[in-house]
C-alpha positions, 0 to 999 in steps of 0.5 A, spaced: 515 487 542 509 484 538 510 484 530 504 490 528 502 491 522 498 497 518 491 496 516 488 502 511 481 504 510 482 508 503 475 510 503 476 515 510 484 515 508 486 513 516 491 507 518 492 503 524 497 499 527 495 491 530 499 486 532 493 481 532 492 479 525 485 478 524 480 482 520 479 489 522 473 494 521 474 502 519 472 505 526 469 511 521 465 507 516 465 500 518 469 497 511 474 492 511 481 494 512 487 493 508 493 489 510 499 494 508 504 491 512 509 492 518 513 498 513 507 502 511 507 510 513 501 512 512 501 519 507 497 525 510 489 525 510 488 531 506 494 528 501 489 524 495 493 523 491 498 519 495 492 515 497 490 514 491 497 511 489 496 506 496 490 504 493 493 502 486 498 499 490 494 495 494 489 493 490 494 490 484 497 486 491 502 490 493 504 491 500 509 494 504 511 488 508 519 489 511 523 484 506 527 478 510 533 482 512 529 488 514 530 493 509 524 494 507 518 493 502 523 494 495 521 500 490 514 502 491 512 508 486 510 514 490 506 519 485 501 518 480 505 520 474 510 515 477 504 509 477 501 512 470 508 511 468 508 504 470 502 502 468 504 504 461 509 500 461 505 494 463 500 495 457 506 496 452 511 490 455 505 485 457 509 485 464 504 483 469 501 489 474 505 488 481 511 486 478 511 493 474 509 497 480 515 494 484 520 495 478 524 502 479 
């Protein structure tokens, strides 16, 4: 079976699987989608806030791609307080973005 990979429009909140990797547009409002990666489970539509840290995540260069060895993408934050939390420590320590994301 072909390797799929998630691709998300944030601003209709909807996640797609391809295994063709290209440039995909969102079916609903014709944006450029995000790669996620192949370990990317989409939160609920009507979940806001979890979008809202898939964008954070995404947008700081984060993805959600299987490790090597198949287990996953590491330590993702998964609420917003989570993330603030992050980014505070981010701005207090002068730790790059994506590294404090992933950091647990």
């Amino acid at each position: 079976m072909p390797h799929r990979s998630a691709y998300v429009c944030l601003s209709c909140r909807v996640s797609f699987k391809h295994s063709e990797p290209r440039t995909y547009r969102c079916p609903g409002c014709r944006r450029e989608m995000l790669l996620a990666g192949d370990a990317f489970e989409a939160p609920p539509q009507r979940d806001r806030d979890a979008w809202r840290v898939v964008s954070v995540l995404l947008h700081a260069g984060l993805d959600f791609r299987q490790d090597c060895c198949g287990c996953g993408p590491g330590y993702r934050p998964r609420t917003l307080r989570e993330v603030r939390e992050r980014l505070a420590h981010a701005r207090r320590t002068g730790t790059p973005l994506a590294r404090a994301l992933a950091t647990p």
